[in-house]
C-alpha positions as CSV (number, residue, x, y, z in Angstrom):
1,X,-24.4,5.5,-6.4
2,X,-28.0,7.3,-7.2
3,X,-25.9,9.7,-9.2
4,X,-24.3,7.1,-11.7
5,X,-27.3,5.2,-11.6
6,X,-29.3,7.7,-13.0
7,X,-26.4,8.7,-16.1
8,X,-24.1,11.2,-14.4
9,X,-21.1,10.7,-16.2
10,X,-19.3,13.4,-14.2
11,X,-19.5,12.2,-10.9
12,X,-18.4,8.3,-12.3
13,X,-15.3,9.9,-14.2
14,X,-14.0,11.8,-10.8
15,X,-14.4,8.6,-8.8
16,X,-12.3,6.7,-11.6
17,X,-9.6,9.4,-11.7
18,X,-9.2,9.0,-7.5
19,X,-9.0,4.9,-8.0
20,X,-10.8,4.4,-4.2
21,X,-11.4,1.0,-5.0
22,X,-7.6,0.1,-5.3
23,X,-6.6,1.2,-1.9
24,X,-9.9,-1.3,-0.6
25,X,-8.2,-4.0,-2.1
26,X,-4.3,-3.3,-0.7
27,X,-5.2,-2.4,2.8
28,X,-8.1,-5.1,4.0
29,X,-7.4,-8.5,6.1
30,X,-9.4,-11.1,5.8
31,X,-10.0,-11.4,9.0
32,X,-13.0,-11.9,11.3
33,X,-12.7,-8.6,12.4
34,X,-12.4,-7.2,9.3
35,X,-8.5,-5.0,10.3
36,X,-7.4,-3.0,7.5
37,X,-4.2,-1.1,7.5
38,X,-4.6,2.5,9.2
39,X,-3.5,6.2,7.9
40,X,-4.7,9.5,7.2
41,X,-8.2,9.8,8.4
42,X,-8.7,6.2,8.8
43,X,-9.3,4.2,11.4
44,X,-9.1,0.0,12.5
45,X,-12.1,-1.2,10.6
46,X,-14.0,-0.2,7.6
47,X,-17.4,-0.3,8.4
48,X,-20.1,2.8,7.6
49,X,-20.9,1.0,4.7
50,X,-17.4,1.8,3.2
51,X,-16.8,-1.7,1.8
52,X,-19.9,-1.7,-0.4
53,X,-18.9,2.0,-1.4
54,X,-16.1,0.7,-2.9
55,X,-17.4,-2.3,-4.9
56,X,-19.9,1.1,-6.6
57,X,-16.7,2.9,-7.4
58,X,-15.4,0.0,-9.4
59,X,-14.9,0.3,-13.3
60,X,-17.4,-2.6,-14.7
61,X,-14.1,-4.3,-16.2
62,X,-12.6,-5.0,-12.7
63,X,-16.1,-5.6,-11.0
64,X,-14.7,-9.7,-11.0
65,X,-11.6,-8.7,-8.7
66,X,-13.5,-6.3,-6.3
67,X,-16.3,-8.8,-5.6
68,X,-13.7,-11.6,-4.7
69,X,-12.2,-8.6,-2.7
70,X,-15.8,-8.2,-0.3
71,X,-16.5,-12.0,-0.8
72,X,-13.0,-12.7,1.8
73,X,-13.4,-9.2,3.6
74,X,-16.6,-8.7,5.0
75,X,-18.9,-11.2,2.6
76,X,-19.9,-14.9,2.4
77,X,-16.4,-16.1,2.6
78,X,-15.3,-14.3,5.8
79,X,-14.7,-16.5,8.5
80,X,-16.8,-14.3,11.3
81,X,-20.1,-15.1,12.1
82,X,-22.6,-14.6,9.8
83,X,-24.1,-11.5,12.1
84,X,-21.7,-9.5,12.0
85,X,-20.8,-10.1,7.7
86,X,-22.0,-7.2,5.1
87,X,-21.1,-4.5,7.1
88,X,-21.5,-5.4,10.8
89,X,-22.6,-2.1,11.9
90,X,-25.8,-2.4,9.3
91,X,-25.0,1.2,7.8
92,X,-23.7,-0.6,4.2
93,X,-25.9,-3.3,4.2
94,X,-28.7,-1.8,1.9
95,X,-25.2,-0.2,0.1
96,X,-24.1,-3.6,-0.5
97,X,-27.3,-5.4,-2.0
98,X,-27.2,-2.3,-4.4
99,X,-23.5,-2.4,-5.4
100,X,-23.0,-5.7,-5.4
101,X,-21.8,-7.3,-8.4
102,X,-23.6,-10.4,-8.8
103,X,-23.5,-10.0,-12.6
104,X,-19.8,-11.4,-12.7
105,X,-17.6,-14.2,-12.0
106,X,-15.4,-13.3,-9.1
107,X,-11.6,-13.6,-10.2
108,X,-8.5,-13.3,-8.2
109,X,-7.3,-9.7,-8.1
110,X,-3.3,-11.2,-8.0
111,X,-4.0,-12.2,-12.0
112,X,-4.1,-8.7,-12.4
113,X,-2.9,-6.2,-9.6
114,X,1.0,-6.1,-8.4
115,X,1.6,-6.2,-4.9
116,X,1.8,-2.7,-4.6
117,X,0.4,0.6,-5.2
118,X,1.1,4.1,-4.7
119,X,-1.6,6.4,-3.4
120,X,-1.6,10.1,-2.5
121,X,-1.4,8.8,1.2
122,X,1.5,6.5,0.9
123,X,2.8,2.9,-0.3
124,X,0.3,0.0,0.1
125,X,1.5,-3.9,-0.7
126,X,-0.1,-7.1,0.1
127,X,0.9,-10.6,-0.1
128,X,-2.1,-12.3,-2.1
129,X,-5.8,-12.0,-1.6
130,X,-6.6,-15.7,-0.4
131,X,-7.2,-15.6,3.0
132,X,-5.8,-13.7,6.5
133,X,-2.4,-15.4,6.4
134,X,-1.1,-12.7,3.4
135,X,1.0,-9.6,4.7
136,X,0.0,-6.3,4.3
137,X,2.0,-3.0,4.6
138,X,1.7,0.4,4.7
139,X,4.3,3.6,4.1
140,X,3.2,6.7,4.7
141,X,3.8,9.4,2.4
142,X,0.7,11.9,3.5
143,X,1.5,14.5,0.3
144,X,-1.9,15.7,0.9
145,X,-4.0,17.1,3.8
146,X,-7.8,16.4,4.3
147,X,-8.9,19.2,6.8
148,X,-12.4,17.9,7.7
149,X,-11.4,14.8,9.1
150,X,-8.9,13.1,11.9
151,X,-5.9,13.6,9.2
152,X,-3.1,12.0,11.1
153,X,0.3,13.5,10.3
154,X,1.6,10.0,9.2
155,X,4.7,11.1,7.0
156,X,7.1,8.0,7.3
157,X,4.5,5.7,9.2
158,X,4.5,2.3,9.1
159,X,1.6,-0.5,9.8
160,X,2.4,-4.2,9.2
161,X,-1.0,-6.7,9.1
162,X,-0.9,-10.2,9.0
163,X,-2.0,-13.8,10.1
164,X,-4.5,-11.7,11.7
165,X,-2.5,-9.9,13.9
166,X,-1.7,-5.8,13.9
167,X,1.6,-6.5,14.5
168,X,2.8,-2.7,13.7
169,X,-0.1,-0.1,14.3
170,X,-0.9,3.3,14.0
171,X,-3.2,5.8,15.4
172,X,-6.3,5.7,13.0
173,X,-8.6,7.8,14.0
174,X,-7.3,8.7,17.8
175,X,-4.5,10.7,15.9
176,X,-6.1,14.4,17.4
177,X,-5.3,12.7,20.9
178,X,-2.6,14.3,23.0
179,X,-1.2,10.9,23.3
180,X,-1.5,10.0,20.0
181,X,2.5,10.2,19.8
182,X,2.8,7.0,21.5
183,X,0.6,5.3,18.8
184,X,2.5,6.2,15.7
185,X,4.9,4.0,14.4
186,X,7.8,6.0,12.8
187,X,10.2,8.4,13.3
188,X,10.3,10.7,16.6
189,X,12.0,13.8,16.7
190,X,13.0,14.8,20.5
191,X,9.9,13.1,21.5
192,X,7.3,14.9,19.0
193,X,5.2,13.8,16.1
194,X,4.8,16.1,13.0
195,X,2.0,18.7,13.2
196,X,-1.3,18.2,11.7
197,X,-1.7,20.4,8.7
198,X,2.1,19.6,7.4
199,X,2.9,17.0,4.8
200,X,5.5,14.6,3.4
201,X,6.3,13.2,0.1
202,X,7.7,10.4,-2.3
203,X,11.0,9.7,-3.7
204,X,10.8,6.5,-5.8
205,X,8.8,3.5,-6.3
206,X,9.8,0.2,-7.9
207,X,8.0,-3.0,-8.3
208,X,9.4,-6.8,-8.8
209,X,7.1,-9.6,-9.5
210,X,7.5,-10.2,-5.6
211,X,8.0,-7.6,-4.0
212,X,8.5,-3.5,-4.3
213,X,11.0,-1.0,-3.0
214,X,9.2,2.5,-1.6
215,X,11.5,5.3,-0.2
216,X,8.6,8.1,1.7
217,X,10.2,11.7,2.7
218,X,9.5,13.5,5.6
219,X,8.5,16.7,3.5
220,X,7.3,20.1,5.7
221,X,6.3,17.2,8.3
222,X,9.7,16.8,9.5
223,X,11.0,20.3,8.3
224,X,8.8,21.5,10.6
225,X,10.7,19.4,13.5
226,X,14.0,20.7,12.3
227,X,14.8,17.6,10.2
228,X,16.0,18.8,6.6
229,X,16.1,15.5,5.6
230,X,14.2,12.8,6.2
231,X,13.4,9.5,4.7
232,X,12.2,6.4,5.1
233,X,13.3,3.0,2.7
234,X,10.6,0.1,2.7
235,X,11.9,-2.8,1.1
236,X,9.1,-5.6,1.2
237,X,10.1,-9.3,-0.3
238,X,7.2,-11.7,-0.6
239,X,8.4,-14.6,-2.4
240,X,8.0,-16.7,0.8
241,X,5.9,-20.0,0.9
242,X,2.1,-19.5,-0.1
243,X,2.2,-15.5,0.3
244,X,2.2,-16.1,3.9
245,X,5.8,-14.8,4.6
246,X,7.7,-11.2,4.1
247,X,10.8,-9.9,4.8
248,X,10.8,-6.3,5.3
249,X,13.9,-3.8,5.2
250,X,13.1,-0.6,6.8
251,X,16.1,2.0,6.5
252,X,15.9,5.6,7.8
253,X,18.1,8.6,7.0
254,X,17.8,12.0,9.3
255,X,19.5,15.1,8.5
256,X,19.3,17.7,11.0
257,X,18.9,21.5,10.2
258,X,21.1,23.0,12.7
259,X,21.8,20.8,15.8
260,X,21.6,17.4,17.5
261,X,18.5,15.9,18.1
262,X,16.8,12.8,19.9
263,X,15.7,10.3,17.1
264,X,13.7,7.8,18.1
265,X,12.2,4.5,16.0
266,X,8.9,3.5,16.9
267,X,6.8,0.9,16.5
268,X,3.0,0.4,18.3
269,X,3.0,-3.1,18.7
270,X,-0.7,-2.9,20.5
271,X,-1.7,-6.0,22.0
272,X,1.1,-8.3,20.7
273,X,3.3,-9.9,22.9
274,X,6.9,-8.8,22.5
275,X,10.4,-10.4,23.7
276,X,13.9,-8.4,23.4
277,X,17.0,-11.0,22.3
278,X,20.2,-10.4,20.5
279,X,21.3,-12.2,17.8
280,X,25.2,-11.8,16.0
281,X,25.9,-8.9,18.6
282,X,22.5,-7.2,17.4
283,X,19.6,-6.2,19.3
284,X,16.5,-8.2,18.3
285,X,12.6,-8.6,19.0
286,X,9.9,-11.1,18.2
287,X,6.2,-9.6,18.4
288,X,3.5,-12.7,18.6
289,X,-0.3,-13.1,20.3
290,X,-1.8,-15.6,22.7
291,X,-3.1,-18.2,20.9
292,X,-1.8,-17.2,17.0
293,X,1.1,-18.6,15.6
294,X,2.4,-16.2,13.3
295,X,5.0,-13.6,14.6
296,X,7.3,-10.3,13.4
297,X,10.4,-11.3,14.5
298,X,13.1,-8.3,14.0
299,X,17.1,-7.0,13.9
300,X,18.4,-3.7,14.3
301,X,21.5,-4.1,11.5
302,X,22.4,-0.3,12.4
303,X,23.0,1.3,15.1
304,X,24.3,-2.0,16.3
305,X,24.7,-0.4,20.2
306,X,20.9,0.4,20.0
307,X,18.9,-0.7,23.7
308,X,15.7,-1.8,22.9
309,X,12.8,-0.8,25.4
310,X,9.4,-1.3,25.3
311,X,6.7,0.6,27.4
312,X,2.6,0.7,27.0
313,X,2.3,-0.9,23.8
314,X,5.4,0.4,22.1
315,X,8.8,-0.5,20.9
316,X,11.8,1.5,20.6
317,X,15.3,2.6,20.7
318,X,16.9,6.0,20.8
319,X,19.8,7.6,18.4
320,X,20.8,11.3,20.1
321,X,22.9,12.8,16.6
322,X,23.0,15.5,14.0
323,X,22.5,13.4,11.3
324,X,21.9,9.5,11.9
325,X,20.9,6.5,10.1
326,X,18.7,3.3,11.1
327,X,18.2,0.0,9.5
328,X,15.9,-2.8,11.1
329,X,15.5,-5.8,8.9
330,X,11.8,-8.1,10.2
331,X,10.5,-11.4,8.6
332,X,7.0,-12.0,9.4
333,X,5.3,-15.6,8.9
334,X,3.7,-18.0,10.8
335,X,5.6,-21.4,13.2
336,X,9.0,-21.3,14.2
337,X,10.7,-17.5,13.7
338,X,13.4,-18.0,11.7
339,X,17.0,-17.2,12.8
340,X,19.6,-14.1,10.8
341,X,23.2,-14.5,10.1
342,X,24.1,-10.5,9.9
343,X,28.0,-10.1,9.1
344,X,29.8,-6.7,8.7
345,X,29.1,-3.4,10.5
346,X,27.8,0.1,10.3
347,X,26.2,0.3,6.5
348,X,28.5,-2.5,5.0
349,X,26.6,-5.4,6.9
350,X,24.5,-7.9,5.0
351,X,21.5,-9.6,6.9
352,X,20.8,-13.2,5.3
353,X,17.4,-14.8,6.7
354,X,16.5,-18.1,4.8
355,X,18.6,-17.7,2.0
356,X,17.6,-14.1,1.0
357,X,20.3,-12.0,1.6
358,X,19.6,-7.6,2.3
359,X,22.6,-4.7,2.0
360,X,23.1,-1.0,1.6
361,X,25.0,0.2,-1.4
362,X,26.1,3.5,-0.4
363,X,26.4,5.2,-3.8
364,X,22.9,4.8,-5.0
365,X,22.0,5.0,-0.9
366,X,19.2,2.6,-1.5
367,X,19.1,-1.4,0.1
368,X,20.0,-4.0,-1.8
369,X,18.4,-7.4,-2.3
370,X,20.5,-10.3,-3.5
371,X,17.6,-11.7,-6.0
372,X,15.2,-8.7,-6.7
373,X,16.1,-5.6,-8.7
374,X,13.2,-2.9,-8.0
375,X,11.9,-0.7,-11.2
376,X,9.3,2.2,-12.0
377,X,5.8,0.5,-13.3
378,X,5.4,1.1,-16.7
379,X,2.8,4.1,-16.9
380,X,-0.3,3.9,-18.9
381,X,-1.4,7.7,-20.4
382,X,-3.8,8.2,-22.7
383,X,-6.1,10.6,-24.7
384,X,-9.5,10.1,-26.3
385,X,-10.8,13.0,-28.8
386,X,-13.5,14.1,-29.1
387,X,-14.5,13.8,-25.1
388,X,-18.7,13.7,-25.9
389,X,-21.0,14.5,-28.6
390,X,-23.6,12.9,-30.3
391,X,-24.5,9.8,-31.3
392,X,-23.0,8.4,-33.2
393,X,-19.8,9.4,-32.3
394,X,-16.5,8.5,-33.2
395,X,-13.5,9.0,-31.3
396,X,-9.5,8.6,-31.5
397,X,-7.6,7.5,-28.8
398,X,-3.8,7.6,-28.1
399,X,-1.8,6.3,-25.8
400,X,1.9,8.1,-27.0
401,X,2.7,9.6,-23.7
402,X,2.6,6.1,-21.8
403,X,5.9,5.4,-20.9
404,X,8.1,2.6,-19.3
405,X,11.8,2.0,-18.2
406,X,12.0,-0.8,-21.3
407,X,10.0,-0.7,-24.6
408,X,6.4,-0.9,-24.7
409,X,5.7,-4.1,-27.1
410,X,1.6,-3.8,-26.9
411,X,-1.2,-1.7,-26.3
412,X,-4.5,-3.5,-25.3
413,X,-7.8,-1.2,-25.5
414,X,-11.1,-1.6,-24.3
415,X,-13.9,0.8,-25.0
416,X,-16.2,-0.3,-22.2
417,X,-18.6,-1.1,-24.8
418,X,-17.7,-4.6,-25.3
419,X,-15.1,-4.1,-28.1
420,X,-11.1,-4.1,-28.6
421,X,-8.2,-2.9,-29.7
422,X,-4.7,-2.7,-30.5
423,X,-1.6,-0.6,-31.0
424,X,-0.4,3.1,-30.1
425,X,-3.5,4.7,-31.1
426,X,-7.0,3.2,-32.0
427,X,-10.3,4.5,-33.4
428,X,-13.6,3.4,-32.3
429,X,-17.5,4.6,-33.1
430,X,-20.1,4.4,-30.6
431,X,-23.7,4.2,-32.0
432,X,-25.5,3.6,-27.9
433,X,-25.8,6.4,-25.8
434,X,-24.7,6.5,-23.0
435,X,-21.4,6.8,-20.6
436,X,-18.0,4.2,-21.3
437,X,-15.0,3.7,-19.6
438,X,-11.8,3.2,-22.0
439,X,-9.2,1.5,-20.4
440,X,-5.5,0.7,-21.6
441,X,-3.2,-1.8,-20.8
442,X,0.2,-1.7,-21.5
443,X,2.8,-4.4,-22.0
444,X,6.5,-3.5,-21.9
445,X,9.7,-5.8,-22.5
446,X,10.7,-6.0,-18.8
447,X,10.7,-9.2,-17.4
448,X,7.4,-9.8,-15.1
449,X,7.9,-8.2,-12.2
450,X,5.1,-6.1,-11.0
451,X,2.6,-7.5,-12.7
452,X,1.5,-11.7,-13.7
453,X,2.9,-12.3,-17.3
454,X,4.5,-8.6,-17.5
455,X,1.2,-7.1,-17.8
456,X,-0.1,-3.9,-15.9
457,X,-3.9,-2.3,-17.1
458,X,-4.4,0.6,-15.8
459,X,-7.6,2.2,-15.8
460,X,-6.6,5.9,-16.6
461,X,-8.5,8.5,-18.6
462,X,-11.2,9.4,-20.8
463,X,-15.0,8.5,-20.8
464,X,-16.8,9.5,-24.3
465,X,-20.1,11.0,-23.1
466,X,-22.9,10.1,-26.1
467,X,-25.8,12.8,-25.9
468,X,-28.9,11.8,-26.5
C-alpha cells in the first residue's frame, strides 16, 4: 500500500495482472464468522488483515464492488458483533482505515462479475453477494505450487459454502498434517492424497448467465498416484429462488496407468449432521446443522451399487477398478430438501430435481443440463503503445487479439483518467502525470450468460507511466 501510495507504478501493475481482489470476492460468506472457501495455502478465515489487503489491490474503477464486498464480509453490514468486525484479530484494522474506499458509492458486484471465475488455483462461483444464504464453490485445479507456504495438494478438491454452513470442507492450512487425507474432499487413490510439490490442471470453462460448467484434471498430482487420467466435471446451476439454491453435478473420470486401484469419493462434511437414504434404488445423503435450516442433500446417479459410509467427519464410498467413473448430483438450499426422480442407468440416467433435469452425453463426455448450454467467456486482450514517457504523452491502444465464441459487437475503453472510448482500437493523450489503469470491456453477440446484459470488463493490461 506505501509503495502505490507513494507513485510505484510497478508494484500496482503486478498486483493488477494477479487479480487478488477477484478471488476475495468469489470465495467469502457473509457470515458472522467470516468462512471463506479453503485451498492452496489458505485456511477457514481471512483475517491478518487480508480483507483490507484486497480492497488496496482493487483497480479505482471497481473500488464500488469491493467496498460492498468488505461492507457484508467483515464490515458494518456483517451480522457478528461489532468486536470482532474490521478484521477481528486487529492485524488489518489500521490496513482497512487506509484502504478503505469511502470515496465511492458501493454497488453490487453481480451488475458486473459472472458467477464464476477461473484462478491459477482452481474454479470459484458464487450465488449473489447479498447476504450468507448465496452458495459458494470451489474446484481445484492447483496448476501452480507456492513452496513457502502450507500448499495443499488440492487437484480435484471440492468445498461447498452456504446458509452459513461448510457443508463440503477441505484442509486449509492443516494440509502438512499426516491426517490431512481425511480432510480433503476429492478423489482418493488406494487411500492416498497427491504429494505436495505435484500439480493439476484445467480442461475447459464455460459460463451461462446462471450458472458455469468447470472440468479440473488431476495433472502430475494424480500421475504421480498411478492415475493417467483424471478429472473432475463441476456443473453448478444457480437459477434457484433469490440465489439461495444450487444444484451441483460432480462427475469423475479415472484412468489407471497399469492396474486396478481403490478409488474413493470424498467429502469432509465437518461438523454437519449427515443421514444416509436411498432414493429410486440410489444411495443418497442429506448434510444439515443444529439449529440451521439449510442443507446439501445428495444422489449417487453412478455407481448405483455404491455403500455410503461415513466415519470422523467424512463421507464416502469406494469403487475398486482399472478405469471407473462417478457421478453424484447435490441440491443445496434452505427448508424442506427436495426430492429426485433419477431414471435410466449406468451413464444414460437423467436426474430431474425441481424441474431441472442433469445427463451425460457420452460423445462430448461432458454433463448435460436441460436449460443451460455452458460457453468460453469472451476474452478481453489488449495493447497500449507507447507503455511510459513523458508528459504529454499520447498512446494507441488495441484490442484485436480479444476474442469470443460469437462476434464481438463493442469495445468500451476507459483510460483511468476519467475519459472514454470506443471501437477496436482507440487513441488517447494524457497531459497529468502520473500512473492510469486502462481497462476494456468487451461485448459480444452471445446471449447473456455470464455476465448481466451480455457484458464482461475485464481489467487486463497496460498502465501508461507519465514521467515527470
Amino acid at each position: 500500500m506505501a509503495a502505490i501510495n507513494i507513485g510505484d507504478g510497478e508494484m500496482e501493475l503486478a498486483l493488477s495482472q494477479k487479480q487478488h481482489h477477484l478471488v476475495g470476492l468469489y470465495a467469502s460468506m457473509f457470515s458472522p464468522t467470516f468462512d471463506t472457501l479453503n485451498w492452496g495455502v489458505g485456511g477457514a478465515i481471512w483475517d491478518g488483515g487480508y480483507a483490507a489487503l484486497v480492497m488496496a489491490m482493487t483497480p479505482e474503477g471497481e473500488k464500488p464492488y469491493a467496498r460492498w464486498w468488505f461492507d457484508r464480509f467483515m464490515g458494518v453490514l456483517n451480522p457478528a458483533p461489532d468486536s470482532q468486525k474490521f478484521d477481528r484479530t486487529g492485524q488489518g484494522r489500521i490496513w482497512g482505515l487506509l484502504a478503505y474506499p469511502e470515496h465511492v458509492e458501493p454497488r453490487d458486484p453481480a451488475e458486473r462479475y459472472p458467477v464464476a471465475i477461473e484462478d491459477t488455483g482452481g474454479f470459484f462461483m458464487r450465488s449473489g453477494w447479498q447476504d450468507q444464504d448465496e452458495v459458494l464453490v470451489f474446484l481445484g485445479t492447483d496448476r501452480a505450487f507456492f513452496a513457502p507456504g502450507w500448499d495443499a495438494p488440492d487437484a480435484l478438491s471440492l468445498v461447498v459454502l452456504g446458509h452459513g454452513n461448510r457443508y463440503i470442507n477441505g484442509p486449509g492450512n492443516t494440509a502438512h498434517q499426516a491426517t490431512a487425507k481425511d480432510l480433503f474432499s476429492t478423489i482418493l487413490v488406494n487411500n492416498a492424497v497427491p504429494q505436495t510439490g505435484r500439480t493439476g490442471g484445467r480442461e475447459f470453462f464455460g459460463l451461462h448467465e446462471n450458472g458455469a460448467y468447470a472440468i479440473a484434471t488431476g495433472g502430475s498430482a494424480y500421475a504421480g498416484l498411478g492415475v493417467s487420467t483424471a478429472q473432475r466435471h463441476l456443473l453448478a446451476d444457480f437459477s434457484g429462488e433469490s440465489g439461495q439454491t444450487a444444484l451441483l453435478g460432480v462427475f469423475d473420470r479415472l484412468r489407471s496407468s497399469d492396474a486396478a486401484r481403490e478409488y474413493r469419493w470424498q467429502i469432509n462434511t465437518g461438523e454437519g449432521q449427515v443421514v444416509l437414504d436411498n432414493q429410486d434404488g440410489r444411495p443418497g445423503f442429506t448434510i444439515t446443522r443444529p439449529g440451521n435450516d439449510g442443507y446439501l442433500v445428495g444422489w449417487v446417479v453412478h455407481p448405483a451399487n455404491a455403500t455410503l459410509q461415513t466415519a470422523d467427519g467424512r463421507l464416502f464410498f469406494n469403487t475398486t477398478a482399472v478405469d471407473a467413473d462417478l457421478w453424484v448430483v447435490m441440491a443445496v438450499g434452505k427448508g424442506t430438501p427436495p426430492s429426485a426422480q433419477i431414471s435410466g442407468s449406468g451413464l444414460a440416467a437423467a436426474v430431474t430435481v425441481d424441474g431441472v433435469t442433469l445427463g451425460f452425453d457420452v460423445t462430448s463426455g461432458r454433463m448435460i443440463h436441460n436449460q443451460m448450454t455452458f460457453e468460453p467467456p469472451p476474452v478481453a486482450s489488449f495493447t497500449v503503445t507507447p507503455s511510459s514517457g513523458p508528459a504529454p504523452l499520447s498512446v494507441t491502444v488495441n484490442a484485436a487479439a480479444s476474442s469470443s465464441a460469437h462476434p464481438i459487437l463493442e469495445y468500451e475503453w476507459n483510460f483511468g483518467d476519467g475519459t472514454t472510448a470506443s471501437g477496436v482500437s482507440a487513441s488517447h493523450t494524457y497531459t497529468v502525470p502520473g500512473t492510469y489503469t486502462v481497462t476494456l470491456g468487451i461485448v459480444d453477440a452471445a446471449p447473456p450468460r455470464s455476465c448481466p446484459k451480455g457484458r464482461c470488463t475485464l481489467p487486463i493490461g497496460g498502465r501508461p507511466r507519465l514521467l515527470r
